[in-house]
N, CA, C and O of each residue as an XYZ file, in Angstrom:
544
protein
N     -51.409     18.050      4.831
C     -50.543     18.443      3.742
C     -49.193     18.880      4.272
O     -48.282     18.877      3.444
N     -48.929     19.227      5.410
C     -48.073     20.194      5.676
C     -46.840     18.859      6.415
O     -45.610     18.816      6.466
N     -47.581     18.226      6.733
C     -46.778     16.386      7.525
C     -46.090     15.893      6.383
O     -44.952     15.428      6.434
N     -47.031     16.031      4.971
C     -46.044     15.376      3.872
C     -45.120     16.131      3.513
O     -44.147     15.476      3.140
N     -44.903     17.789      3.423
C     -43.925     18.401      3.125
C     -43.108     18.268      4.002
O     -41.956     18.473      3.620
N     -43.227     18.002      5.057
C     -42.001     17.751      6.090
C     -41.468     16.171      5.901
O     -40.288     15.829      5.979
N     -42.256     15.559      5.717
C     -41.525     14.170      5.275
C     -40.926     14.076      4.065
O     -39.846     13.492      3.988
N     -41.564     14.667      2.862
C     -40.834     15.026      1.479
C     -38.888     15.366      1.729
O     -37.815     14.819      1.471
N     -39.466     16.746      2.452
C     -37.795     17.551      2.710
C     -37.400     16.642      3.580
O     -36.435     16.109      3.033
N     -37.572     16.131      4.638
C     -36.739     15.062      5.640
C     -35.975     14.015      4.492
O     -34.767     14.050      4.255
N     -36.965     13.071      3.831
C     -36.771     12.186      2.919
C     -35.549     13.177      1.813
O     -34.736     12.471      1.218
N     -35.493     14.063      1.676
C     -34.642     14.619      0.264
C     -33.352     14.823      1.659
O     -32.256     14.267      1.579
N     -33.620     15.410      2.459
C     -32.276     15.930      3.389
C     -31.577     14.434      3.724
O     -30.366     14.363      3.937
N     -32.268     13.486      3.747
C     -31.322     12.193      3.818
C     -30.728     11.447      3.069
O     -29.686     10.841      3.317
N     -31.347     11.434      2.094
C     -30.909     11.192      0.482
C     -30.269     11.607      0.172
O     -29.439     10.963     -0.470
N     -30.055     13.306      0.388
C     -28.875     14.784      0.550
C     -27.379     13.882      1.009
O     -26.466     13.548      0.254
N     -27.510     13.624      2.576
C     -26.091     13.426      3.109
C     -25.842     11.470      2.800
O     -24.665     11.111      2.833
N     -26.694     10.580      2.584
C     -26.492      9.464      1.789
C     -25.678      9.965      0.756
O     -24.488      9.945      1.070
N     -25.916     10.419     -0.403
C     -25.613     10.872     -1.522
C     -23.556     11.114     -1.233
O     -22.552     10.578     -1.702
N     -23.861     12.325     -0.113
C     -22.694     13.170      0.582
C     -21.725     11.569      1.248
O     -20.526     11.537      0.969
N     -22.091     10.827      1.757
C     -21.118      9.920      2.408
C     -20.536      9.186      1.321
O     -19.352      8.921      1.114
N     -22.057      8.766      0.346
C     -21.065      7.703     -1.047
C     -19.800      8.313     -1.761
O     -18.766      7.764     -2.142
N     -20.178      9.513     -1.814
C     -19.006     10.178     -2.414
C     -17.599     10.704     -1.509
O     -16.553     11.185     -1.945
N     -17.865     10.516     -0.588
C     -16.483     10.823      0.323
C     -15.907      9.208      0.523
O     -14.717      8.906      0.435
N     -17.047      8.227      0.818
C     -16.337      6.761      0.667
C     -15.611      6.248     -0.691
O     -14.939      5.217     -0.723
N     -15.844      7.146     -1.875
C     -14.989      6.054     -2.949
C     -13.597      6.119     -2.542
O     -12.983      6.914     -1.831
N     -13.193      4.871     -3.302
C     -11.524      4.769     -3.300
C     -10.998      5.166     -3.874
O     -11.269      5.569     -5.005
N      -9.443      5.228     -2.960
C      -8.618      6.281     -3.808
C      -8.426      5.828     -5.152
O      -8.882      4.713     -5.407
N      -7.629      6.696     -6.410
C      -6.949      5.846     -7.259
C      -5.567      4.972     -6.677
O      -5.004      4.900     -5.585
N      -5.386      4.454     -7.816
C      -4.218      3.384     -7.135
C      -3.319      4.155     -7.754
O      -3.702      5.122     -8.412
N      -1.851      3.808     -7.621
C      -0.548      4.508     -7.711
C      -0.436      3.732     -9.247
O      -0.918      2.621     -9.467
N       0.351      4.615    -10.321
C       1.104      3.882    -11.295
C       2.299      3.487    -11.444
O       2.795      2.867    -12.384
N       2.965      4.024    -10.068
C       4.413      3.910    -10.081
C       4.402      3.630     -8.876
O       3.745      4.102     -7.949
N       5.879      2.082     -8.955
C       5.921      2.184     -7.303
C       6.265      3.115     -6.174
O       5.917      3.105     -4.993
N       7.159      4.039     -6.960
C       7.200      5.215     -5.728
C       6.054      6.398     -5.680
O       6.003      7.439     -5.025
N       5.412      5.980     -6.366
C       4.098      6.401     -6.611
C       3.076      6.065     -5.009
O       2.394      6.734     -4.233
N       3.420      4.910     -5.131
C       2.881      4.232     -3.632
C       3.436      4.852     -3.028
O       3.089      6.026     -2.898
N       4.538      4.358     -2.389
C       4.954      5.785     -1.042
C       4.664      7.205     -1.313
O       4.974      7.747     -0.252
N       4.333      7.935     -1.954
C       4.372      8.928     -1.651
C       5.275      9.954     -2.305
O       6.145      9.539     -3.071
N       5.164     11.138     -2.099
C       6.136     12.063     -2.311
C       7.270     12.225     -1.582
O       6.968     12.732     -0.502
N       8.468     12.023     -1.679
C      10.006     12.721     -0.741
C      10.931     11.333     -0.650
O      12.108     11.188     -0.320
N       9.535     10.008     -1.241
C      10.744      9.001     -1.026
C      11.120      8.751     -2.206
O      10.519      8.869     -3.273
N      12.783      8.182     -1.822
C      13.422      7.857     -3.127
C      14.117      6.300     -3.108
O      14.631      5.746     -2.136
N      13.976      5.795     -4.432
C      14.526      4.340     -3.904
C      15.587      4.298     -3.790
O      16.402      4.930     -4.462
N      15.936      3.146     -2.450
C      17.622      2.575     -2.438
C      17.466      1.404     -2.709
O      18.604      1.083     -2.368
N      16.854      0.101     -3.165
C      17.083     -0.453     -3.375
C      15.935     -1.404     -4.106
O      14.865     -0.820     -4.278
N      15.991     -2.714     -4.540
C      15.464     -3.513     -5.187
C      15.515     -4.803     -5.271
O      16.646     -5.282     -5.190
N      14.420     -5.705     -5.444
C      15.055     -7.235     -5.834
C      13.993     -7.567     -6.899
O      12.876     -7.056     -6.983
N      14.398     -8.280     -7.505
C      13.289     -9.079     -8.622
C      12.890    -10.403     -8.022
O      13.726    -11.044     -7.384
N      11.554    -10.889     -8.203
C      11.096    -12.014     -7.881
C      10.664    -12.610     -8.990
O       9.538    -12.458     -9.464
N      11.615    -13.365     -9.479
C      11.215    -13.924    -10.735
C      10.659    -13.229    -12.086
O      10.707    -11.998    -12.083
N      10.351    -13.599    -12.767
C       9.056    -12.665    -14.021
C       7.992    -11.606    -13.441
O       7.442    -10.672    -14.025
N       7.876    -12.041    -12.111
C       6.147    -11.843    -11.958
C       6.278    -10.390    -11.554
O       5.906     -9.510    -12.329
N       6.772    -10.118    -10.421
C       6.959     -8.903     -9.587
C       8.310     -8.282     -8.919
O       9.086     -9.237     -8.901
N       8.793     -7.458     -8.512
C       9.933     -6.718     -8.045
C       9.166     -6.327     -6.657
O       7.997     -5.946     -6.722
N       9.758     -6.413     -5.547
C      10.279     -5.667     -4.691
C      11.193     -4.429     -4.507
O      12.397     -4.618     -4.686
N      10.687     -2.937     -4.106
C      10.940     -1.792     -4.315
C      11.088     -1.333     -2.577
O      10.233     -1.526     -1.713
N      12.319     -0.739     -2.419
C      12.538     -0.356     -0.816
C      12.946      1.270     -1.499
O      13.757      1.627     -2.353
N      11.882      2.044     -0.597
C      12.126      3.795     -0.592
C      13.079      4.173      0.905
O      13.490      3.458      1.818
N      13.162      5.410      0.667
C      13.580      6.496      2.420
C      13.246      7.215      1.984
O      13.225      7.339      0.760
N      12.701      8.275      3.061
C      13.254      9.604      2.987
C      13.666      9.901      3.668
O      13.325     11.083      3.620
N      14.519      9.779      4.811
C      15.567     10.205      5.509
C      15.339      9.741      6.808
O      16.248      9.988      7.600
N      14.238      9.053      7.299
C      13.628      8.510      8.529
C      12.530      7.559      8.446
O      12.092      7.019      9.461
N      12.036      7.315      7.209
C      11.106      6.283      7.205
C      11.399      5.227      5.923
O      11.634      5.661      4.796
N      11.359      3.911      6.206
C      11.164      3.075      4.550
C       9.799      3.330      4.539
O       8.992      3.828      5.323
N       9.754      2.553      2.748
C       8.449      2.314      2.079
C       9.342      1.229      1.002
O      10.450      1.208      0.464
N       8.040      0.316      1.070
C       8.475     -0.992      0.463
C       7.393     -1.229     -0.539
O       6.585     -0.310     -0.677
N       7.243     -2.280     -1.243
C       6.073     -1.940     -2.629
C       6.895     -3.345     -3.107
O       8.082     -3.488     -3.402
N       5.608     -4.474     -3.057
C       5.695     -5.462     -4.047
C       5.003     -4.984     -5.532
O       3.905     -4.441     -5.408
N       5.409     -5.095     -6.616
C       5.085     -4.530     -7.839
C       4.812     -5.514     -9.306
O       5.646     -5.913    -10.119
N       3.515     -5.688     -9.279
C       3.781     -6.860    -10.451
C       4.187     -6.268    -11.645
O       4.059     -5.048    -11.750
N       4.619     -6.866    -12.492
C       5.380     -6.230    -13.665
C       5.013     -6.186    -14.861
O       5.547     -5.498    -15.732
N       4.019     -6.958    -15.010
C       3.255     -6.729    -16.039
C       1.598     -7.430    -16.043
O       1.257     -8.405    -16.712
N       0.675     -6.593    -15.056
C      -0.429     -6.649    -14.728
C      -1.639     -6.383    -15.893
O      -1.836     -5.361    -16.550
N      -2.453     -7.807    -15.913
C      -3.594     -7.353    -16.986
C      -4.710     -6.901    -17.120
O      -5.430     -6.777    -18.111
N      -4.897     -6.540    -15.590
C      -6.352     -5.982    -14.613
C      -7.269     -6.464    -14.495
O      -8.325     -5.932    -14.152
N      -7.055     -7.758    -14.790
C      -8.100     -8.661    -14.090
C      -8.053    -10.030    -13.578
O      -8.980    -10.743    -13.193
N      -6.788    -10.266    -13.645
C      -5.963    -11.650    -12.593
C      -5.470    -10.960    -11.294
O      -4.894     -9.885    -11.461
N      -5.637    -11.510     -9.758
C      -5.200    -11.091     -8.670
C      -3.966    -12.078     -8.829
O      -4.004    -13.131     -9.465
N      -3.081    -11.669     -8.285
C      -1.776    -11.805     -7.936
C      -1.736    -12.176     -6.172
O      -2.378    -11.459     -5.403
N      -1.030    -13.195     -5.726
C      -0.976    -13.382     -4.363
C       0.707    -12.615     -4.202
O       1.850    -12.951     -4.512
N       0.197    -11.677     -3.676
C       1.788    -10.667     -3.348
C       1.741    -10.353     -1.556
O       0.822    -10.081     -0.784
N       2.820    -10.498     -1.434
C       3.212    -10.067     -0.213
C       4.341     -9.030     -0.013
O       5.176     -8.900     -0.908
N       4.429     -8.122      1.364
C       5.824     -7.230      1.141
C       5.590     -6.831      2.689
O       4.586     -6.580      3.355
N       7.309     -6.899      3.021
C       7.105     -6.718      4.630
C       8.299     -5.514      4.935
O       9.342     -5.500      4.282
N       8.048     -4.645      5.865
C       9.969     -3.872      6.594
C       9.875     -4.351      8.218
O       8.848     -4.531      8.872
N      11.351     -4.503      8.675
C      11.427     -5.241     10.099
C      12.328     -4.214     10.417
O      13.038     -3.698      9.554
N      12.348     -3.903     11.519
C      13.144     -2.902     12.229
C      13.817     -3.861     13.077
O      13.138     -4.821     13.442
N      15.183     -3.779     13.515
C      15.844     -4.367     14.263
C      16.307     -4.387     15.486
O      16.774     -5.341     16.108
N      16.124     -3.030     15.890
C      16.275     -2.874     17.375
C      14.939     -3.128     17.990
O      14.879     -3.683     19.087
N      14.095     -2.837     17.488
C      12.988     -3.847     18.476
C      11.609     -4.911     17.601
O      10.409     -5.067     17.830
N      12.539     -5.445     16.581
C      11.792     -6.348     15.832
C      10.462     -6.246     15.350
O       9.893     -7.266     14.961
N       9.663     -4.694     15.317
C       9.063     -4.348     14.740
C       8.531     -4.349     13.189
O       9.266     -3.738     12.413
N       7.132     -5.062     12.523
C       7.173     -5.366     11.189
C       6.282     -4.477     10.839
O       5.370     -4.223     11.625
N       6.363     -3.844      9.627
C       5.100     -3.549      8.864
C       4.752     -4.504      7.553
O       5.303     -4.276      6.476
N       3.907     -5.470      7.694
C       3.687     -6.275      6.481
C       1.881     -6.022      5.358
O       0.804     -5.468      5.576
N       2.260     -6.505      4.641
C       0.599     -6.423      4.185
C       1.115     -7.762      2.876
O       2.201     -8.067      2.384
N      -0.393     -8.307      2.688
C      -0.220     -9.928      1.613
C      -1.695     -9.380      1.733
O      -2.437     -8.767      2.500
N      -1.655    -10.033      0.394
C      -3.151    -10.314     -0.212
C      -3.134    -10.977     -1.982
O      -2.269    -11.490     -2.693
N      -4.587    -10.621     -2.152
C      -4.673    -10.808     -3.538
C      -5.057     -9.916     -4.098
O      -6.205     -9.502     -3.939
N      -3.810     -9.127     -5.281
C      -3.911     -7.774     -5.264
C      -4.110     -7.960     -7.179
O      -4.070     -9.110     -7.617
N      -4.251     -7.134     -7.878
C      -3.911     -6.912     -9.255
C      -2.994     -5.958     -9.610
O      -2.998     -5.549    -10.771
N      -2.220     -5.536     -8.823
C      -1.254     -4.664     -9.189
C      -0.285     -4.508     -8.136
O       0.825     -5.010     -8.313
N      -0.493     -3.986     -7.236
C       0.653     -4.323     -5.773
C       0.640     -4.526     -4.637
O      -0.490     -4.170     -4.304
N       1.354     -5.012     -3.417
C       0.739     -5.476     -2.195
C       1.743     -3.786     -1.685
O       2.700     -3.356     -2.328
N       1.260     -3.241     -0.633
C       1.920     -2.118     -0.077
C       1.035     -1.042     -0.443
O      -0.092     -1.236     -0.898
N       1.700      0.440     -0.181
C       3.468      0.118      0.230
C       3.103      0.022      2.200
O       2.188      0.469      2.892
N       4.323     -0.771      2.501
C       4.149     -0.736      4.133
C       5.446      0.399      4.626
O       6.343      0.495      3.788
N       5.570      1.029      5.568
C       6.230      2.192      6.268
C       6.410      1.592      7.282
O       5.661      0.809      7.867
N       7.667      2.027      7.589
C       8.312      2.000      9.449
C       9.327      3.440      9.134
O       9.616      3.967      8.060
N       9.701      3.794     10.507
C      10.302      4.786     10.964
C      11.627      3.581     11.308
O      11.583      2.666     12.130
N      12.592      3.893     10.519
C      13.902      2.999     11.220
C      15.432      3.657     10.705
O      16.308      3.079     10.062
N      15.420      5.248     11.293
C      16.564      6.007     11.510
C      17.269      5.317     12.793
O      16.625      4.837     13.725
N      18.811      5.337     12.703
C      19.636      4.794     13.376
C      19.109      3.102     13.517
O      18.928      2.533     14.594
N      18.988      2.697     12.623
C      18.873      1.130     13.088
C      18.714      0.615     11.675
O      18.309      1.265     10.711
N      19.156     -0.852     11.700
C      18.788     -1.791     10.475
C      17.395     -2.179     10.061
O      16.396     -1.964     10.749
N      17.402     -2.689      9.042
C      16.099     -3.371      8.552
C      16.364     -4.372      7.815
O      17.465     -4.561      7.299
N      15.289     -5.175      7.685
C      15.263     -6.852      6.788
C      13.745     -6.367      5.918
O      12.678     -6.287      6.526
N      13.823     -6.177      4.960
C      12.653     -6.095      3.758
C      12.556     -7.221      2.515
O      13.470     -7.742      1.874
N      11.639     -7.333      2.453
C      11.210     -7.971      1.602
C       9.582     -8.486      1.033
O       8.568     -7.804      1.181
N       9.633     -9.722      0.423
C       8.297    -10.300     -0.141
C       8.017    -11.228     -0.976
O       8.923    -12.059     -1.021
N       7.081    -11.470     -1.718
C       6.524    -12.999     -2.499
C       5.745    -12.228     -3.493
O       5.367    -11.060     -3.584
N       5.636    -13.365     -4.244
C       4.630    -12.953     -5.506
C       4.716    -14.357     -6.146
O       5.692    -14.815     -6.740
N       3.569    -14.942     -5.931
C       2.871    -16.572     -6.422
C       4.146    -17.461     -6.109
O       5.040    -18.037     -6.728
N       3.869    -17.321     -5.234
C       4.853    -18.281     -4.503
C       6.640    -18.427     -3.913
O       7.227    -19.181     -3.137
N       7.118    -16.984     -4.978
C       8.694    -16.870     -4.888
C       8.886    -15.866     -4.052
O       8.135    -14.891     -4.030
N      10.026    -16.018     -3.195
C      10.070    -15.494     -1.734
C      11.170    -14.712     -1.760
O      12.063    -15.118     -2.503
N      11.347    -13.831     -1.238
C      12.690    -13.513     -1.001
C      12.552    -12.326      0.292
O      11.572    -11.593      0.425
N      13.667    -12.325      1.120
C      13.602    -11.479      2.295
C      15.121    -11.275      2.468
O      15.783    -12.313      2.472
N      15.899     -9.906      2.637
C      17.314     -9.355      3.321
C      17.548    -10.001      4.391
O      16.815    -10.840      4.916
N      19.055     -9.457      4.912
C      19.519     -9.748      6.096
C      19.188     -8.512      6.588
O      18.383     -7.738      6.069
N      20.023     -8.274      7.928
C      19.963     -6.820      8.410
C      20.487     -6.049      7.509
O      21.653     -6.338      7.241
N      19.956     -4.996      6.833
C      20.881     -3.804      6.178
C      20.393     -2.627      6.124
O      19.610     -2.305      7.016
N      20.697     -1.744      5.148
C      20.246     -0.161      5.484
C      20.437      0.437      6.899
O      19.694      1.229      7.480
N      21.601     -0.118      7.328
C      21.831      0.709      8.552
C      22.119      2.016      8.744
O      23.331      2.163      8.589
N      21.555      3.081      9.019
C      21.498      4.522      9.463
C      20.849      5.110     10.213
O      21.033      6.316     10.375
């Protein structure tokens, strides 16, 4: 009798921290706003539209971008093929992310105080990417 109470409580103490991991693994919520994606402190400088589908959104806060492909009018249950990249220029460094998203590809971050950047992205097929700019 005393083997099954120890297997009982073993069996409940694992079930216990099972239980404990599912709930620390869910996902986050997603952002509703693109600066929502970056975070708190960034603010946008700039923008491009890609056709109907999605905008491209470039943040700072004073030492880092954040970039955010953004579809524009998402119905939550078509994926979107979005892409969104930042390139640092003094040593050609990218942060990119593409996928098939339902709402936005990003946001991607680089650290690119004192130097330029080239940002950009796609959304079903329409492309668009900067020259060097945001130099500071």
């Amino acid at each position: 009798m005393r083997t099954s109470q120890r297997t009982a409580a073993l069996a409940l103490s694992v079930l216990g921290m099972a239980a404990g991991l599912v709930s620390v693994a869910a996902p986050a919520e997603a952002a509703t706003t693109p600066s929502g994606a970056c975070g708190s402190g960034y603010y946008q400088i700039d923008h491009h539209a890609l056709g109907t589908v999605a905008d491209i959104y470039l943040f700072y806060n004073g030492s880092s971008n954040c970039a955010v492909t953004w579809v524009r009018s998402p119905n939550g249950t078509r994926t979107y093929d979005l892409r969104v990249h930042i390139e640092r220029k003094s040593d050609l460094q990218e942060a990119p992310d593409g996928g098939y998203y339902k709402y936005y590809a990003g946001p991607v971050k680089l650290s690119a105080a004192n130097t330029c950047i080239s940002w950009g992205g796609s959304a079903e097929g329409i492309s668009w990417a900067s020259g060097w700019e945001h130099c500071g």
